[in-house]
Structures are given as C-alpha cells and as structure tokens.
DRENFIDO-914112 format. One record per residue (C-alpha): residue number from 1; residue in three letters; x, y, z. Coordinates in pm, 1 decimal. Layout:
N
(NUM; ALA; (X; Y; Z)) ...
END
This chain:
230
(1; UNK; (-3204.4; -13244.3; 5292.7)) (2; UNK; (-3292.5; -13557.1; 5531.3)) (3; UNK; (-3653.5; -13638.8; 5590.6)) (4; UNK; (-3839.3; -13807.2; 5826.8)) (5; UNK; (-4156.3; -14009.4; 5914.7)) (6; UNK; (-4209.1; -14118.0; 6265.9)) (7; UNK; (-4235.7; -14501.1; 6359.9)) (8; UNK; (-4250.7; -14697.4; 6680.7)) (9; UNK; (-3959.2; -14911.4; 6597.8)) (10; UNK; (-3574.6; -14897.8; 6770.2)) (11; UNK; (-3352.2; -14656.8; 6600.8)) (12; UNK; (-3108.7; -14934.2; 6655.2)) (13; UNK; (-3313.2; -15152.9; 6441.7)) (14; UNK; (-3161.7; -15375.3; 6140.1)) (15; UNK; (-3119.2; -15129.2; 5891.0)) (16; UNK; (-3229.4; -14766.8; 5989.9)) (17; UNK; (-2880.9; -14636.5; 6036.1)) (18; UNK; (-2802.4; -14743.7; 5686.6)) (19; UNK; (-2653.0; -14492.8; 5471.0)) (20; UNK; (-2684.3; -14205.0; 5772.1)) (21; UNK; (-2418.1; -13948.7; 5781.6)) (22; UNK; (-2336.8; -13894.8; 6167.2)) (23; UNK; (-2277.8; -13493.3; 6114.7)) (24; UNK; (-2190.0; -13454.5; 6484.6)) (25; UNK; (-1999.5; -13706.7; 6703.6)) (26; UNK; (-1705.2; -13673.6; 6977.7)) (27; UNK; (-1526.9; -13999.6; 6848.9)) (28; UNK; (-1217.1; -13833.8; 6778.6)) (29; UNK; (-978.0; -13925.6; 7108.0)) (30; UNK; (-839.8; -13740.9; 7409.2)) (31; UNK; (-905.5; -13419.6; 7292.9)) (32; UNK; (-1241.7; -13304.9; 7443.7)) (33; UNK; (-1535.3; -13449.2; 7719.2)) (34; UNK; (-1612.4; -13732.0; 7452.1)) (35; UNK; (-1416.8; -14051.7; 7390.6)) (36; UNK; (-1097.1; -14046.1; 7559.6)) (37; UNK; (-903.9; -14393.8; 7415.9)) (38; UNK; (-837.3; -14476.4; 7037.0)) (39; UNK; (-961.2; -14839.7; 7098.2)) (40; UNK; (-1326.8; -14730.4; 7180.8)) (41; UNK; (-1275.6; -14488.0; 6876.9)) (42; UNK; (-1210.9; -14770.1; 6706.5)) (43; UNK; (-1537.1; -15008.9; 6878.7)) (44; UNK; (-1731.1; -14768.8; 6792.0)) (45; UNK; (-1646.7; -14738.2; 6418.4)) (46; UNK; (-1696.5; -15093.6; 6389.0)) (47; UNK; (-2028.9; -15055.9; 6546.3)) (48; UNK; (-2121.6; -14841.6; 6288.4)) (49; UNK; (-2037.6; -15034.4; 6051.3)) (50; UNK; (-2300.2; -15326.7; 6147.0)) (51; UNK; (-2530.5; -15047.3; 6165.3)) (52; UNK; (-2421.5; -14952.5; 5797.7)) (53; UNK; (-2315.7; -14604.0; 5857.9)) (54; UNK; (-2164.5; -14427.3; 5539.3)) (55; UNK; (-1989.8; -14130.9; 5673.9)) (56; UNK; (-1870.9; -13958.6; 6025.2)) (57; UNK; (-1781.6; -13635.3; 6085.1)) (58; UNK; (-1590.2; -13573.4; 6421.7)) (59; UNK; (-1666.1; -13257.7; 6534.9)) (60; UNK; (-1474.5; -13195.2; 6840.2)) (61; UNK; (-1540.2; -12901.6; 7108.3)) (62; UNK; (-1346.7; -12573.3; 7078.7)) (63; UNK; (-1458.8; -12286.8; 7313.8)) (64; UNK; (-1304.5; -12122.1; 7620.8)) (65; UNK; (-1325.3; -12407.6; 7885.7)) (66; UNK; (-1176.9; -12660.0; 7591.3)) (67; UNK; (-910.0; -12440.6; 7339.0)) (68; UNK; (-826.8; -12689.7; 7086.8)) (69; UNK; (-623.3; -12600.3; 6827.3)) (70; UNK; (-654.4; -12657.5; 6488.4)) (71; UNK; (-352.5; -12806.9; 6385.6)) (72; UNK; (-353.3; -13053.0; 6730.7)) (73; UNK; (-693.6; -13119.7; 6611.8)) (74; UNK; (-585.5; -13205.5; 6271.0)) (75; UNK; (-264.7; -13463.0; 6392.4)) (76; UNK; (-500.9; -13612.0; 6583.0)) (77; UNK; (-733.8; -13695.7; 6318.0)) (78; UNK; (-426.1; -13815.9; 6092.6)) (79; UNK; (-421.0; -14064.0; 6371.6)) (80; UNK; (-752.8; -14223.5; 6379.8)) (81; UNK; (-718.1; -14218.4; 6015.1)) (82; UNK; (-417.4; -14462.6; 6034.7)) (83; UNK; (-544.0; -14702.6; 6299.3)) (84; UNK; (-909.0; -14740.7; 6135.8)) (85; UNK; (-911.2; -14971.6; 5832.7)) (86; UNK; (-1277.8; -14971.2; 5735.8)) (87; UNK; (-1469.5; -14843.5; 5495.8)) (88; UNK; (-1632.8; -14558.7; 5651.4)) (89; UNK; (-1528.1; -14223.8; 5510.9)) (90; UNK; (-1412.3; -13977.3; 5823.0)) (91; UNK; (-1395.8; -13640.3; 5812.5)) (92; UNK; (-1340.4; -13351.0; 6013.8)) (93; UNK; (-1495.3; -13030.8; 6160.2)) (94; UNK; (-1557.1; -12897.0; 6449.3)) (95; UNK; (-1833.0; -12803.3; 6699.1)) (96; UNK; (-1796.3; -12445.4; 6792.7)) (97; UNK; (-1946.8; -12252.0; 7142.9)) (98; UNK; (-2038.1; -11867.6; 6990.8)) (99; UNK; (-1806.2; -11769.4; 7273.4)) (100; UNK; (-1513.2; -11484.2; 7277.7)) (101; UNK; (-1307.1; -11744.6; 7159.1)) (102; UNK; (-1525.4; -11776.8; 6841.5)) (103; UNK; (-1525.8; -11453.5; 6784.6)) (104; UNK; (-1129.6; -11436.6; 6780.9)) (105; UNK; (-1097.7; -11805.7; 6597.5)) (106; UNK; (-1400.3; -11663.5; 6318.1)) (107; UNK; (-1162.8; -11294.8; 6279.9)) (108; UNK; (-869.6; -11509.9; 6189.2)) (109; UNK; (-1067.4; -11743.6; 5962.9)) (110; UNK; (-884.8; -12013.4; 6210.6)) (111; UNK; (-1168.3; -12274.8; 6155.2)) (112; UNK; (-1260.9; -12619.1; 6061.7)) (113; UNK; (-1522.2; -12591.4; 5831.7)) (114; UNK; (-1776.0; -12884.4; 5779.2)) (115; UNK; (-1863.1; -12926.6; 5394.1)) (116; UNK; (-2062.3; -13266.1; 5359.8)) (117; UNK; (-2268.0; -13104.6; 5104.4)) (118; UNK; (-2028.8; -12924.3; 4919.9)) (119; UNK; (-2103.2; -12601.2; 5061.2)) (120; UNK; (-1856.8; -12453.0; 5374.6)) (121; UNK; (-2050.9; -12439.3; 5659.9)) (122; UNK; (-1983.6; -12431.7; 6052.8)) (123; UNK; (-2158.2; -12650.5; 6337.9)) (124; UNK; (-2203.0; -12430.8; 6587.6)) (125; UNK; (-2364.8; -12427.2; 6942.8)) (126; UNK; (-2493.4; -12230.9; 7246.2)) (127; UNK; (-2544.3; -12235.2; 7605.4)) (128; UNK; (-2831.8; -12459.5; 7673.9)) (129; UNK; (-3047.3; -12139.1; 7834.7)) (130; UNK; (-2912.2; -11828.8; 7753.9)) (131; UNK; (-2779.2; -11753.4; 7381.3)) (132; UNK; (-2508.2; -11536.6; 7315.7)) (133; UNK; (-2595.1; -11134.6; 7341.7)) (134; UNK; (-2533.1; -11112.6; 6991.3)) (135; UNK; (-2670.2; -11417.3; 6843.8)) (136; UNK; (-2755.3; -11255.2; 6501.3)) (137; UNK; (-2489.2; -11027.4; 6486.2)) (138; UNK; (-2229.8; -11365.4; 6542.4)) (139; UNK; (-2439.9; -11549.7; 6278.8)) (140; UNK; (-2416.4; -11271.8; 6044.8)) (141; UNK; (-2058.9; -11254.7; 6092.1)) (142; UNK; (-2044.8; -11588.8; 5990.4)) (143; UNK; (-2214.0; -11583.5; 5672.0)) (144; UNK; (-1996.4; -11279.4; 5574.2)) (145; UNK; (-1644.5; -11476.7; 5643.0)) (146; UNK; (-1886.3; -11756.4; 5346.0)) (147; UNK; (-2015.1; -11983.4; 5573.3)) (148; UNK; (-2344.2; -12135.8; 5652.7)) (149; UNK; (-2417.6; -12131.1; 6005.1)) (150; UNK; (-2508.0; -12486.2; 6126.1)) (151; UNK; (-2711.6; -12451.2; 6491.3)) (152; UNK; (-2620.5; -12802.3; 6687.7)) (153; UNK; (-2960.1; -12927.5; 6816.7)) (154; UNK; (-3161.1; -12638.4; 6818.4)) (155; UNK; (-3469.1; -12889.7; 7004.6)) (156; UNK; (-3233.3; -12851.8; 7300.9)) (157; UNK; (-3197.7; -12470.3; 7366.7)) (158; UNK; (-3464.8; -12434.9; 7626.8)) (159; UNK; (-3415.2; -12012.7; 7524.4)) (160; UNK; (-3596.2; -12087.7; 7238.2)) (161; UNK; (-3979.0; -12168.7; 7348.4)) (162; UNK; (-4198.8; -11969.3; 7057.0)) (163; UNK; (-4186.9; -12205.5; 6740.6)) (164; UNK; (-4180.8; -11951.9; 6536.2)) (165; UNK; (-3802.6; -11837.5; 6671.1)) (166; UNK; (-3705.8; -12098.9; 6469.5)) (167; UNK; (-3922.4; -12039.4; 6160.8)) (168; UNK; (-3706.2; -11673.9; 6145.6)) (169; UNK; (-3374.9; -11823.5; 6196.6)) (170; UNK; (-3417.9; -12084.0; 5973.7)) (171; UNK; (-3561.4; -11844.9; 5653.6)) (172; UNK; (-3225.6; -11648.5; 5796.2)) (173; UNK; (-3038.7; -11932.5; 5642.2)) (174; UNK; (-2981.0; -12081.1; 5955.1)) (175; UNK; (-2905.9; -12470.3; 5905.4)) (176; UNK; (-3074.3; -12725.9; 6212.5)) (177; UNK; (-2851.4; -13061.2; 6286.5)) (178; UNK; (-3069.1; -13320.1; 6492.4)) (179; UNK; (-2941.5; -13509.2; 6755.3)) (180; UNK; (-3074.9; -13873.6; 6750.3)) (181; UNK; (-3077.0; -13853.1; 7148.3)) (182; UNK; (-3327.2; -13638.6; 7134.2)) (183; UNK; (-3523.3; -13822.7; 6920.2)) (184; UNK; (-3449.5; -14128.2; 7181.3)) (185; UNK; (-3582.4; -13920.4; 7470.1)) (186; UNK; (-3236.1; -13902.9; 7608.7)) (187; UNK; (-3268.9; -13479.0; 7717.1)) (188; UNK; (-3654.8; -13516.1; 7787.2)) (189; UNK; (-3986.2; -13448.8; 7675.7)) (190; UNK; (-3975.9; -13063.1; 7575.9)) (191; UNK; (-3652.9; -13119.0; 7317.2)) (192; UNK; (-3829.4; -13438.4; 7192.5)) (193; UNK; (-4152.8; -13239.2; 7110.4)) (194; UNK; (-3975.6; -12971.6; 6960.5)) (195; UNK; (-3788.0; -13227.7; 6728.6)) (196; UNK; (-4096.6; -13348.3; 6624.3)) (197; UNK; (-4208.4; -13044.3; 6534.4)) (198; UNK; (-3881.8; -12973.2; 6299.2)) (199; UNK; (-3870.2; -13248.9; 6190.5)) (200; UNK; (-4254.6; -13220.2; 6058.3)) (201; UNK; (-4214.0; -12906.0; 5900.7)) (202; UNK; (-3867.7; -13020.6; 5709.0)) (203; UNK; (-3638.6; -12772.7; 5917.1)) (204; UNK; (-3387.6; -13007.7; 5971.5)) (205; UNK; (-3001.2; -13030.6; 5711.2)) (206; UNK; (-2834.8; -13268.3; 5915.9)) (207; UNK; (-2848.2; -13582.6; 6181.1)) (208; UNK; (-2597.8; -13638.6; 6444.0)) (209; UNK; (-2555.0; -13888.7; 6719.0)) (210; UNK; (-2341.4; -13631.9; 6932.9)) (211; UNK; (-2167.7; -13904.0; 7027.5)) (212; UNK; (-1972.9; -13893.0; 7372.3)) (213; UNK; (-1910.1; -14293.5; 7423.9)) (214; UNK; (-1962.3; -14614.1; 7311.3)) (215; UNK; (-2252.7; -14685.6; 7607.9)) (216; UNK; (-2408.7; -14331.2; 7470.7)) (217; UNK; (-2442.2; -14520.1; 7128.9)) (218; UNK; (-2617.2; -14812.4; 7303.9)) (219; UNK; (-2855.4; -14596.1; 7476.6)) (220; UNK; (-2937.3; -14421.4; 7134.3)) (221; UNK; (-2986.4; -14753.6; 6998.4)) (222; UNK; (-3256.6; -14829.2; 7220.0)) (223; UNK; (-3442.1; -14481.5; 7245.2)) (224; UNK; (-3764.1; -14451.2; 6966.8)) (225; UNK; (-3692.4; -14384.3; 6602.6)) (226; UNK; (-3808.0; -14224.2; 6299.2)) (227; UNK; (-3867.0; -14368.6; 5913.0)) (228; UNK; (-3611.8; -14126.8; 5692.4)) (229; UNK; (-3460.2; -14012.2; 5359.1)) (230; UNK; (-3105.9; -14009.8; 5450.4)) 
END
C-alpha cells in the first residue's frame, strides 16, 4: 500500500515521481476523450521517464457514451507497445462507468482486469454526483465474478460528503486510487480536503495521474505534492 506525508514542494520536483506506478492514465491513443495521437503517447512516455516513472497502466474509458471493445482495446495497446522503446513496463486495464453496460460487460466476464499487485481487480468509476442505484449490489457483484473493486478517485464524488461513507466502503474491501490532480488542486478545494483526509488515515491502494494530455501532465507537475512510500 502507498503512503504519504504532505510537503510544500512541486510534485514535479526532481525525484518524487520516482518509482510511482501511474495506476490510471488515458495515454493509450484514439480510443477515448484522452490522448488522441501516438506521438504525444509517445512525449509523454518519455516525460515519464525523466520523471523516473516505473510502470503505467492505461486504463481507457468503457461505458455507454464510449463502448470500447476489448479486443480493439487490446490491438491498440499491441501498438503503443511496438512504437515505445523505453524501459517503462505498460500494461493494460481499463476504467469502467458502473453503467448498464457494466453490468452486461461484468455478466460476460468481458473485462480487462488490472492486477499490479498480483491480485485481479477492476478500476471502476461513477457519476461525479449521483452513484449508481445499486452501488453495493454492483460492487458485490464484482467481488463474486473474484475481483477487487477499485473506486477511481473517490475525493471527487461530491455524493459522498460524511467521511465515514468511506470508512464502510473501504472495510467492504473497497480499494481507493488517488488522482495526483487532486492532490494539485486541479478539481478544487472539497476533493483536495477529502484526499487529505484518505490519505491521512492510509485509505488509499493506488496513485494515478488520470492522465488526459501531455499539458494535463504539466499542470500536475506544478500543482502541490506529497512525501510517499511508493
């Protein structure tokens, strides 16, 4: 599990990204609302390596408005395999909306699991006010298929106001991913105080940059950081 300390220096300082697993990033081209050419895939993984990034998971969007498919998905990362020649390790997932199209993609066991730890797990996410009517029941679901549930920043679901919320769903075996824009102030003060408060209590599995673009890593860069245990 990652920890954290809280510091006043950049996250894009020399040396705090080193050794970070980016758990959640749109990096992976032309397939969803994140980076749409191979050559800024490609900028940006050699960005990451002067920040000394280890590993990236790209976990692109599947839900109703966006209905990729697996095995598109999977070409596609063949791809970006072949034209990067660094020493990064890539993997990939997916980032899930708990939608109807979940619900038919979890029946089939259709799914691209993300296992950085060993352990299959799924990085899923919600509307950013209103969960799904059957939030538990879906997460359930997803533990019986033998998956961990992995909640995409939870500090950003303004649904969830009582602390405590996420005190249940995380004893539930509910895993929490951070996004380092929140952390850089990037979605306001409300998510960034309820990071801090995750992060404080040691709620948090796994860090992502949810990265859309190459001038949303910049922007990260310069937000306020964090000391850590990667």
């Amino acid at each position: 599990m990652t920890m954290f300390l809280f510091r006043k220096n950049k996250i894009g300082d020399n040396g705090f990204l080193t050794g970070m697993t980016d758990a959640h990033s749109h990096i992976l081209p032309g397939v969803d609302d994140g980076v749409r050419h191979m050559s800024e895939s490609l900028e940006i993984l050699s960005r990451y390596e002067q920040l000394g990034i280890s590993e990236v998971w790209c976990t692109p969007h599947i839900m109703e408005d966006v209905p990729n498919e697996t095995e598109k998905l999977r070409a596609r990362f063949e791809e970006l395999k072949a034209a990067y020649k660094g020493p990064i390790a890539l993997h990939l997932a997916a980032e899930y909306m708990m939608d109807h199209l979940f619900d038919q993609r979890l029946a089939a066991c259709d799914l691209l699991d993300h296992g950085g730890d060993g352990v299959r797990t799924l990085l899923v996410e919600t509307s950013t006010y209103d969960p799904p009517m059957r939030f538990d029941n879906i997460m359930d679901e997803i533990k019986s298929k033998g998956f961990f549930p992995i909640l995409a920043h939870p500090e950003r679901y303004y649904y969830i106001d009582d602390l405590d919320d996420y005190k249940r769903m995380h004893e539930k075996g509910i895993r929490f991913q951070l996004n380092l824009g929140s952390m850089a102030g990037m979605y306001g003060q409300e998510p960034l105080r309820k990071a801090k408060w995750l992060l404080s209590h040691g709620m948090y599995s796994y860090v992502g940059s949810d990265l859309h673009s190459r001038r949303m890593l910049e922007m990260i860069l310069a937000g306020r950081s964090f000391d850590k245990i990667w």
